[in-house]
N, C-alpha and C positions, 0 to 999 in steps of 0.2 A: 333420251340418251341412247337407247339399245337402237335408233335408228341412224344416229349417228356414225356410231360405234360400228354400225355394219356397211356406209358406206364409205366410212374410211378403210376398211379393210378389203373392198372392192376397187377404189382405186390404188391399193398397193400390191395387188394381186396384178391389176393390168400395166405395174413399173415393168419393162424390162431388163434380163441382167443385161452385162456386159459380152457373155457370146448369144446371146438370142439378139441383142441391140443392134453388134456388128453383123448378122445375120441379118436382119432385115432391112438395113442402110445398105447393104449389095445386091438384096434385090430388088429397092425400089429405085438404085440409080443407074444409068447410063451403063452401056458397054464399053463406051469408051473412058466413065468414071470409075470403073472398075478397075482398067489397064495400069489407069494412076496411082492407086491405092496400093495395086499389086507392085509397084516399082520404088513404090515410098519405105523408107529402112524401117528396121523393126523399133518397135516402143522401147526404151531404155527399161521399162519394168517388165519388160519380158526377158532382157539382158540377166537383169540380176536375178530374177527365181533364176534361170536356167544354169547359171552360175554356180548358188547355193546350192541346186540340186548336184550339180558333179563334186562341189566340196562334201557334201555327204555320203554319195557313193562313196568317194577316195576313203572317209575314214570308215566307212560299214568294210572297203576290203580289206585294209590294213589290223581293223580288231580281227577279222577270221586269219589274215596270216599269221597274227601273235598265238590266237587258239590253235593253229598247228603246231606253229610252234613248240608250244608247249604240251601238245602232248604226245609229237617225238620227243621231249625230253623224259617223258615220263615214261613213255615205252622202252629207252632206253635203258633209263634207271630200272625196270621190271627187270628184263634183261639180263643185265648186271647181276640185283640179286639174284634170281633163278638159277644163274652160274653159279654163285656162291653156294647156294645153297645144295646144286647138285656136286659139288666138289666135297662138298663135307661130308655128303651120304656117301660118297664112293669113297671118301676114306675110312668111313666108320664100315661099309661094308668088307673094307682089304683088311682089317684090325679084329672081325670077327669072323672071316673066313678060315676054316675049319685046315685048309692047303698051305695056310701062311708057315713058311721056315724061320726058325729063329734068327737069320741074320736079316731077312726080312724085316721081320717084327722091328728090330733094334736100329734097322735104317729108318722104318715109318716113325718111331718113337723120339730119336733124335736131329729128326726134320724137322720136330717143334717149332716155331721162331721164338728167339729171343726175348720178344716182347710177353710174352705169357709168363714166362719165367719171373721177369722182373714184379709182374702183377702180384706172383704166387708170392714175392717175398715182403712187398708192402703188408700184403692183407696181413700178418704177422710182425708186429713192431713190437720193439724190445726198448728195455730201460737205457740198456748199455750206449744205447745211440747218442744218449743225450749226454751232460758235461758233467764230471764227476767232482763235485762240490758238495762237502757232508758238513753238516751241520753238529754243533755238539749232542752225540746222543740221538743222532738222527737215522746210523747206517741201515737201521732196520722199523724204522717208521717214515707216518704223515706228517711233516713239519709244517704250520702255516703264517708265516708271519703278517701280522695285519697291524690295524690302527682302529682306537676308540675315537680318536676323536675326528669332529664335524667339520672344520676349519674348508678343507677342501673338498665339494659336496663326492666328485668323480671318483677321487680315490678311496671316501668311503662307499661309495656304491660299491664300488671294484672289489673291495673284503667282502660285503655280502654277498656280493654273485659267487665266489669263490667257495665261503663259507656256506650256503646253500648248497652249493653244489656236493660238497665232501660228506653233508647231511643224509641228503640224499638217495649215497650208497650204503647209510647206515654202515659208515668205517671207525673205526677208532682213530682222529689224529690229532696233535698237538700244537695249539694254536698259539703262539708268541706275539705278545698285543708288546711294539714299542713305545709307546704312547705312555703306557702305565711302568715300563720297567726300562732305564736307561743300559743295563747292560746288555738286550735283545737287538736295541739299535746300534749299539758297537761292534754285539755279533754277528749281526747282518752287514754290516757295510764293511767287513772285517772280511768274511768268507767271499762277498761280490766283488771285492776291492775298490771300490768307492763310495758315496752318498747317493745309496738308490732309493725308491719310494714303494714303499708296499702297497697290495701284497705281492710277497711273493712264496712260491713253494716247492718244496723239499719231499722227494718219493725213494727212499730208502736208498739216501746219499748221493741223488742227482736232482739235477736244478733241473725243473722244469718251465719256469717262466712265469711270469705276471697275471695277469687277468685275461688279456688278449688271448697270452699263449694257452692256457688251461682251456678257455672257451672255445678254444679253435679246435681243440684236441678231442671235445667233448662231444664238438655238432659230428666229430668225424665217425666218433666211437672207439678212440683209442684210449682215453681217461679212465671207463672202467676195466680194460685190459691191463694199464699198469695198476689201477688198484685189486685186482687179482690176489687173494693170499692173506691180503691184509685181516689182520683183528679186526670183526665187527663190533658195534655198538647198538644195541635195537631198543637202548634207553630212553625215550625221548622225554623224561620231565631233568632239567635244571638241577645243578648241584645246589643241596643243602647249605652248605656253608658259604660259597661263593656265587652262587647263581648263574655260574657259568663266566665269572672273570675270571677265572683262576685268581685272584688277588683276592684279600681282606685285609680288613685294618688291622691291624699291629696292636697287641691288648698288652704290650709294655709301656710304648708310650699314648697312646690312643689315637696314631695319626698325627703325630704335631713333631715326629721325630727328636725329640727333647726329651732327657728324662733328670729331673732335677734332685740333687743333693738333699740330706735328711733335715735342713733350714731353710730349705726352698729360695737361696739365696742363689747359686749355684746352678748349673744344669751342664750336660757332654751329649752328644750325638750321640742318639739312638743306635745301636749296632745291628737289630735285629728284621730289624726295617729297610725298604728303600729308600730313595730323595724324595719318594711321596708317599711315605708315611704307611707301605703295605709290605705285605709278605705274601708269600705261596699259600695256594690253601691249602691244608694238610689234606683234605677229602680227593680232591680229584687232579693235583698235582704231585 
């Protein structure tokens, strides 16, 4: 085998390529076969490498034009800031020169632009901005109005996120469940002027807006500026009596809004109850 093996690889040693081949075909034939050869047109596959090879060139120079490109742009932008930045030293140097006249001073100082001004007065947001809609009992509290119940999954999520959130700054506020007490939803659609959907909330007698708007206000960090001032609350276990519903059952009629005559024939509506059968807690209402 290993004799084989070695003079197969002696006759592939003695193949020639293709420029030693046409190399040796010129000089074993004629002068005047030579003449021929030399006047016969080029191979077509010498056509296309030579082709491919200038489509290459063309885009090797057009990447380095773009790399110019772009870093005259970038030198310019250098540039740019450098100006900027020496513009600012030489005002802060004319602002601390010791030579400056007061009318001086009072041109460089009211050359400010505009636009800073406006900056100064965002970073400072005030309650009065917003629409002035008081709630009963509300001109100097956290009003919340929300919902118990599951029916629509969104807009119970929407009270939690809210009611978390007023948790959170350990504030004291007062949360108005319509769900459980039908005169909270006549006073909310009563104050909005139509059939709105909670929550919504109340920061010492201006509407602030739904869920949307509080969380907007909160990612900004204007939500703890309007609650500034406010009563804290650093209670965190549940009321006793209610557990935090503000409501309990009604221990005249027991929940069943009926309270019946001394023959138990008889019965008149509950007075001290609502249409379902609760009252206020006395603990934390």
């Amino acid at each position: 085998m290993k004799g084989i093996r070695g003079n197969f690889l002696r006759k592939l040693k003695l193949i020639q390529t293709k420029t030693t081949l046409k190399q040796g075909l010129v000089l074993h034939l004629n002068p005047q076969d030579v003449l021929c050869i030399q006047k016969c047109p080029i191979p077509p596959i010498y056509d296309e490498y030579k082709e491919n090879n200038n489509l290459a060139e063309l885009e090797i120079d057009k990447h380095f034009e773009e790399e110019e490109i772009i870093l005259n742009d970038k030198d310019k932008a250098t540039t740019i800031i450098e100006s900027k930045e020496t513009e600012q030293t030489e005002e802060k140097s004319v602002l601390l020169s010791p030579n400056l006249s007061d009318t001086k001073m009072e041109e460089v100082l009211n050359s400010t632009p505009p636009q800073v001004t406006c900056i100064k007065e965002l970073d400072y947001p005030s309650l009065n901005d917003f629409e002035q809609k008081c709630p009963p009992g509300g001109s100097q509290s956290i009003i919340l109005y929300t919902t118990s119940l599951r029916g629509i999954r969104k807009t119970f999520q929407d009270c939690n996120t809210i009611r978390f959130l007023l948790r959170s700054f350990k504030i004291m506020y007062h949360e108005r469940d319509v769900s459980l007490h039908l005169e909270y939803r006549e006073e909310l659609w009563k104050i909005l002027g139509g059939k709105v959907i909670p929550p919504k909330l109340f920061i010492k007698g201006r509407y602030i807006g739904g869920a949307d708007e509080v969380v907007g206000l909160h990612e900004i960090g204007w939500l703890g500026k309007f609650l500034e001032g406010s009563p804290t609350d650093s209670t965190d276990c549940p009321c006793i009596g209610c557990a935090n519903m503000r409501f309990t059952i009604c221990s005249n009629c027991s929940g069943s809004c009926k309270v019946f005559t001394t023959n138990d024939e008889y019965f008149h509506r509950c007075t001290e109850c609502n249409e379902n059968g609760l009252v206020k807690c006395p603990i934390c209402c």
